[in-house]
DRENVODO-369643 format. One line per field, with one value per residue: z, x, y of N, C-alpha, C, O in turn; residue in three letters; residue number from 1. Coordinates in steps of 0.02 Angstrom, whole numbers, plus 50000, padded with zeros to 5 digits. Example, Ala and Ser with C-alpha at 12.3 -4.5 7.8 and 13.67 -1.06 7.14 Angstrom:
2
nzz: c(50390, 50354)
nxx: c(50660, 50642)
nyy: c(49716, 49888)
cazz: c(50390, 50357)
caxx: c(50615, 50684)
cayy: c(49775, 49947)
czz: c(50390, 50394)
cxx: c(50660, 50645)
cyy: c(49835, 50002)
ozz: c(50423, 50402)
oxx: c(50712, 50670)
oyy: c(49834, 50057)
rest: c(ala, ser)
nr: c(1, 2)
This chain:
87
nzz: c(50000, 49944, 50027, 50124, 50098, 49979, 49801, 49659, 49499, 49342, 49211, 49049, 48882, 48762, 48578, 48519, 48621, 48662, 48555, 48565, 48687, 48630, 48694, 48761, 48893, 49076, 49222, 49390, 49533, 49651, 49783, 49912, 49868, 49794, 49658, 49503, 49442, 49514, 49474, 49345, 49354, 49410, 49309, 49220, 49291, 49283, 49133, 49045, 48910, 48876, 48949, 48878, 48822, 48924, 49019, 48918, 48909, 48962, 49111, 49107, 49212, 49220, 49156, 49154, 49141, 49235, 49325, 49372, 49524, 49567, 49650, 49593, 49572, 49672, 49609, 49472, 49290, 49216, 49090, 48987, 48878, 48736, 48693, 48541, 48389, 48277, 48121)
nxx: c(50042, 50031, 50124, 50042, 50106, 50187, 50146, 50105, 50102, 50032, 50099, 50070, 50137, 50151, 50135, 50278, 50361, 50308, 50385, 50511, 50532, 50496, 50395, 50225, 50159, 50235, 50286, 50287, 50329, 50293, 50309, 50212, 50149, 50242, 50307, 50262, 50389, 50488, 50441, 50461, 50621, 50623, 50580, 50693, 50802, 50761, 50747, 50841, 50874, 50753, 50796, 50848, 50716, 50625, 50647, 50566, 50444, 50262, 50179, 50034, 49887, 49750, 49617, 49728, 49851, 50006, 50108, 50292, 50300, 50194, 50091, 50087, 49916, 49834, 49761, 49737, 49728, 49898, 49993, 50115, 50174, 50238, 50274, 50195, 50250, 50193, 50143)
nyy: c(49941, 50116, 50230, 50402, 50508, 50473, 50454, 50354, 50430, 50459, 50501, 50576, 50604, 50733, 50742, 50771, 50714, 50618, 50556, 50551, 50477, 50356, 50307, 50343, 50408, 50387, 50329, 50405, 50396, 50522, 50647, 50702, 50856, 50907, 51007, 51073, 51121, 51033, 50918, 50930, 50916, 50788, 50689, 50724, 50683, 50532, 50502, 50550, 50610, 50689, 50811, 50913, 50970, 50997, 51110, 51191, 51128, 51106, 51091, 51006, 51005, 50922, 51008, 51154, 51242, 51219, 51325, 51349, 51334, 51294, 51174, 51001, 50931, 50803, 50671, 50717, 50713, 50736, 50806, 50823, 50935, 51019, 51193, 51247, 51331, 51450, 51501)
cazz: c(50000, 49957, 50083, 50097, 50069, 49890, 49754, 49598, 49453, 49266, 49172, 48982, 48863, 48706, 48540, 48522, 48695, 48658, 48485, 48583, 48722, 48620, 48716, 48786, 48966, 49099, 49286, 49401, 49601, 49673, 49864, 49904, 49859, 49727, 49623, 49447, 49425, 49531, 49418, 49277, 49381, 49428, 49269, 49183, 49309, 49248, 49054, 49034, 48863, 48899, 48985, 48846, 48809, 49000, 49030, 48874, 48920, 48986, 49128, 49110, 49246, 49196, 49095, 49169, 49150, 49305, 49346, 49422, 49593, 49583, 49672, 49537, 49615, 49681, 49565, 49406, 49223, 49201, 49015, 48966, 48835, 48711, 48672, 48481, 48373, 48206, 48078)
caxx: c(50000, 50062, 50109, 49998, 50151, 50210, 50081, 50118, 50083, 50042, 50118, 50059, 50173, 50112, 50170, 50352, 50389, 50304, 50433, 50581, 50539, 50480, 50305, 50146, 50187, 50296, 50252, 50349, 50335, 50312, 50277, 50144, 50170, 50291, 50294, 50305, 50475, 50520, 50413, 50524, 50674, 50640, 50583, 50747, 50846, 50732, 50733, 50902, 50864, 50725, 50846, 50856, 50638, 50581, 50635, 50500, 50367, 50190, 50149, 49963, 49860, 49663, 49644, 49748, 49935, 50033, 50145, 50343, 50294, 50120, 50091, 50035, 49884, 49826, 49670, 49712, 49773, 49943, 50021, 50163, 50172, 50295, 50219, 50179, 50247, 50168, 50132)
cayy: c(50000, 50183, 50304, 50455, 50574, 50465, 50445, 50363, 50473, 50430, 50570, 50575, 50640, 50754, 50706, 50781, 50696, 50538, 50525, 50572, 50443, 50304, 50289, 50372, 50398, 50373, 50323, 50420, 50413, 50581, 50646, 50744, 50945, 50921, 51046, 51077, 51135, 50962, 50854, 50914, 50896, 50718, 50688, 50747, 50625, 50473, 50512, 50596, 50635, 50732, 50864, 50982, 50995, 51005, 51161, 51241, 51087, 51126, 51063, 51014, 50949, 50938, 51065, 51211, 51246, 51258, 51364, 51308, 51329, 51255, 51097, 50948, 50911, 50743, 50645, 50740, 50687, 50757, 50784, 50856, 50962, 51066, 51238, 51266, 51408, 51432, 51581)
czz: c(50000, 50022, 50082, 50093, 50011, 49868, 49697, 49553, 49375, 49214, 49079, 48925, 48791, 48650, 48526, 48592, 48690, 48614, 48501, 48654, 48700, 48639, 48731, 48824, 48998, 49195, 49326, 49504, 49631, 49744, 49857, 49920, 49814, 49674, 49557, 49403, 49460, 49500, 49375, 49297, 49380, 49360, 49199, 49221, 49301, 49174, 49039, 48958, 48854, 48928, 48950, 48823, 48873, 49012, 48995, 48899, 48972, 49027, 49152, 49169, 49245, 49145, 49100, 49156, 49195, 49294, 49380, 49473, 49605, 49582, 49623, 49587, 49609, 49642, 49481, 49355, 49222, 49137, 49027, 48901, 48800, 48681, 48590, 48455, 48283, 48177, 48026)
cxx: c(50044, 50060, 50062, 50050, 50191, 50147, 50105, 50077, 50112, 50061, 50119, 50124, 50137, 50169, 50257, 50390, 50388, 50370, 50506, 50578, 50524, 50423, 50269, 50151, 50226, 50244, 50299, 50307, 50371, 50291, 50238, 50169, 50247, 50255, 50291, 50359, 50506, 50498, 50463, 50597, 50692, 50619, 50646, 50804, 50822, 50751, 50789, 50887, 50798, 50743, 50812, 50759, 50614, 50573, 50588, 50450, 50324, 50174, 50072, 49913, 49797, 49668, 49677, 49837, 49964, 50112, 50217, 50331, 50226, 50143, 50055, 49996, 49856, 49740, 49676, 49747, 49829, 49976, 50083, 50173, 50231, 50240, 50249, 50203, 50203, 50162, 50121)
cyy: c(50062, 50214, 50347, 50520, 50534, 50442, 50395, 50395, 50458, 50493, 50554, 50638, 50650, 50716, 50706, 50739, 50633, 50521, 50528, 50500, 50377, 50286, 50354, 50387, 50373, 50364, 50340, 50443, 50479, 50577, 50707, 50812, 50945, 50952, 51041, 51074, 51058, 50937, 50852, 50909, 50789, 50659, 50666, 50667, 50547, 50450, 50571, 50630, 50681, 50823, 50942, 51022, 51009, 51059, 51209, 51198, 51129, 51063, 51056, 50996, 50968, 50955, 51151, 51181, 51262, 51274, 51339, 51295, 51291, 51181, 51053, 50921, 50838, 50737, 50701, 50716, 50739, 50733, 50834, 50889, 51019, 51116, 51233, 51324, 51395, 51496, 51577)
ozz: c(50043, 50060, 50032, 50084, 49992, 49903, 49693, 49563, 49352, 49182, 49051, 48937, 48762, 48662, 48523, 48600, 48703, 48633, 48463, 48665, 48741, 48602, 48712, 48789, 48970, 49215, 49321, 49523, 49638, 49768, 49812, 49970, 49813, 49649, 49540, 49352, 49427, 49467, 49361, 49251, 49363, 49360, 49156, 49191, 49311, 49158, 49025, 48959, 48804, 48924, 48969, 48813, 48868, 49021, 49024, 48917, 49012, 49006, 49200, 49154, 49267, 49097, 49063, 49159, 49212, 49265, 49425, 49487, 49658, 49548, 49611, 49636, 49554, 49643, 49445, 49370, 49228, 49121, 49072, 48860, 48837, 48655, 48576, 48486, 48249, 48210, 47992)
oxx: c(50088, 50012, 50026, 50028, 50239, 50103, 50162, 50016, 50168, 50017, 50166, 50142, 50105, 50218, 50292, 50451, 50434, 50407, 50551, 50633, 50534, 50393, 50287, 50145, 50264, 50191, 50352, 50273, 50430, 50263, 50234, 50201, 50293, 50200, 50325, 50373, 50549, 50544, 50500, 50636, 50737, 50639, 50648, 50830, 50863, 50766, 50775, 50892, 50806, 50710, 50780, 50747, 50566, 50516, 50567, 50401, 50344, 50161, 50049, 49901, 49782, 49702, 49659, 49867, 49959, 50157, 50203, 50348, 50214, 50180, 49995, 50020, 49851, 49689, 49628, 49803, 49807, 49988, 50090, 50183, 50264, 50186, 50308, 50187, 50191, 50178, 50113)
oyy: c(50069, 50223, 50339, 50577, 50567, 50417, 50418, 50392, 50449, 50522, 50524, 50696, 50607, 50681, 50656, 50741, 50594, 50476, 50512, 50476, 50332, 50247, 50409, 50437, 50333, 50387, 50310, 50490, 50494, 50527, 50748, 50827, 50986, 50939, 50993, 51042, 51028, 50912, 50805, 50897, 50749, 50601, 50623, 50620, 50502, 50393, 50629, 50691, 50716, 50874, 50990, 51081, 51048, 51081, 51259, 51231, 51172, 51007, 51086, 50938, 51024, 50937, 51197, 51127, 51321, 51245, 51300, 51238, 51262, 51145, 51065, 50894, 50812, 50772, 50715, 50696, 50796, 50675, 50876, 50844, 51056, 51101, 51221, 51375, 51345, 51545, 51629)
rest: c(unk, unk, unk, unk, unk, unk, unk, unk, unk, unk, unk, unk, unk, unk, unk, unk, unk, unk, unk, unk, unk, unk, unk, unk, unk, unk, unk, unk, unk, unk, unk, unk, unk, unk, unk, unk, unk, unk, unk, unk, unk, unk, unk, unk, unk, unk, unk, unk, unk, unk, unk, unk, unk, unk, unk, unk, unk, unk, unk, unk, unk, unk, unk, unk, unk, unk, unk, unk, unk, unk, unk, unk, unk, unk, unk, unk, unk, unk, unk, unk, unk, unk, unk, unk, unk, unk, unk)
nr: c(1, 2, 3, 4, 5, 6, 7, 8, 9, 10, 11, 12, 13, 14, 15, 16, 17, 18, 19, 20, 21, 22, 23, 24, 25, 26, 27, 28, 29, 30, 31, 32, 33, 34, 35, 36, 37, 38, 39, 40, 41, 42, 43, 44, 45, 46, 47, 48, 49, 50, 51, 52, 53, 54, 55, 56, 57, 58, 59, 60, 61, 62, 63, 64, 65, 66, 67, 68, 69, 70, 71, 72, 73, 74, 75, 76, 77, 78, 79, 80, 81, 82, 83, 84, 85, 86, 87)
């Protein structure tokens, strides 16, 4: 049985992320009030190749974008995302 301060967490990755990682998601044991900016930290030390996109990715959770310091909150879909330029 989990702790109630680690979660596991199913982190979806958008398409540029998926093609760079080979899959769809990633399952990545966090503790409770990790942030953003740590997701893509702990992230980065999982999926080394990742490194260089984390710092532009979107982190999604629902349907809002949070912020570095915002806590990924517990019970929601989390994606990852590279922002879009276009013209």
């Amino acid at each position: 049985m989990a702790s109630a301060t680690h979660r596991r967490l199913r982190i979806r990755f958008g398409l540029s992320l998926s093609e760079r990682t080979n899959r769809p998601y990633v399952h990545l044991e966090i503790d409770a009030g990790t942030t953003a900016a740590e997701l893509r930290e702990r992230l980065c030390e999982r999926i080394p190749t990742l490194g260089p996109l984390l710092g532009s990715a979107l982190v999604v959770a629902g349907d809002r974008v949070l912020s570095a310091g915002q806590v990924v909150p517990e019970g929601e879909e989390v994606t990852l995302l590279l922002p879009m330029a276009g013209g």
